[in-house]
C-alpha positions in Angstrom: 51.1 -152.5 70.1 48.6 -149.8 70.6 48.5 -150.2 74.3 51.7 -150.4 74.5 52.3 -147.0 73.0 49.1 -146.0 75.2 51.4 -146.9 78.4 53.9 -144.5 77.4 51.8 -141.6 76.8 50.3 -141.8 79.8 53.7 -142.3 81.8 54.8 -139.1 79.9 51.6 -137.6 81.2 52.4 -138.6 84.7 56.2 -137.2 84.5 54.9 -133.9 83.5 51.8 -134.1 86.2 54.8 -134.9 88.9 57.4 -131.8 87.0 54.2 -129.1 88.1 53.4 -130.3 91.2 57.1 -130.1 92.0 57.2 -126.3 90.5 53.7 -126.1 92.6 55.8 -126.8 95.7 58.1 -124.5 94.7 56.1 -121.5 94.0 53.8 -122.1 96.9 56.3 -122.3 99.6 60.0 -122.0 99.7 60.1 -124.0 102.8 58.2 -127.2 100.9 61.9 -128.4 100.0 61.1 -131.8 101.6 57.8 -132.2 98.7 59.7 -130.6 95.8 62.4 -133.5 96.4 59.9 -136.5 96.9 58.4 -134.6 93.7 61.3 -134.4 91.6 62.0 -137.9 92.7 58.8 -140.0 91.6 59.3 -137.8 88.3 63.3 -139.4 88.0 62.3 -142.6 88.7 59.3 -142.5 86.1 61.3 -141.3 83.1 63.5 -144.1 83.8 61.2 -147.1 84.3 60.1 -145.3 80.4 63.2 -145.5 79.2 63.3 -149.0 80.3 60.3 -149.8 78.7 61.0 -148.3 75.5 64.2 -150.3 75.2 62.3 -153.2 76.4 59.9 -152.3 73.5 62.3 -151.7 70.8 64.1 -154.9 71.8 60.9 -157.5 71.7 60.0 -155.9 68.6 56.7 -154.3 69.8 57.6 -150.6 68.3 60.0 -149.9 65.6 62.6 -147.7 66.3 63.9 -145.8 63.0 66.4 -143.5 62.5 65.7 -139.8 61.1 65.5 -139.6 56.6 64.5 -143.5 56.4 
């Protein structure tokens, strides 16, 4: 359970790491469209394989979801 909660912090980490290097590209250069996209991209496809594995998570029973007041 603890490493599985470890794997999401870290692939949060790794969404923000890729979020500035995209707004890196950006600042740097205006013509660096073409590494701001592959950026933005990697960071896309990283929140969802998180979401994924937080429904995957929540389904095998490996962390509790619970609503807000319980």
């Amino acid at each position: 359970m603890l490493l599985f909660k470890l794997i999401i912090v870290i692939l949060l980490i790794f969404i923000l790491v890729s979020l500035f290097t995209a707004l890196y590209y950006m600042v740097k250069s205006p013509d660096n469209a073409a590494s701001v996209a592959k950026s933005l991209t990697i960071r896309i496809g990283l929140s969802l394989f998180l979401l994924l594995l937080i429904f995957v998570g929540a389904k095998f029973g490996v962390i509790m979801p619970h609503g807000f007041g319980e």
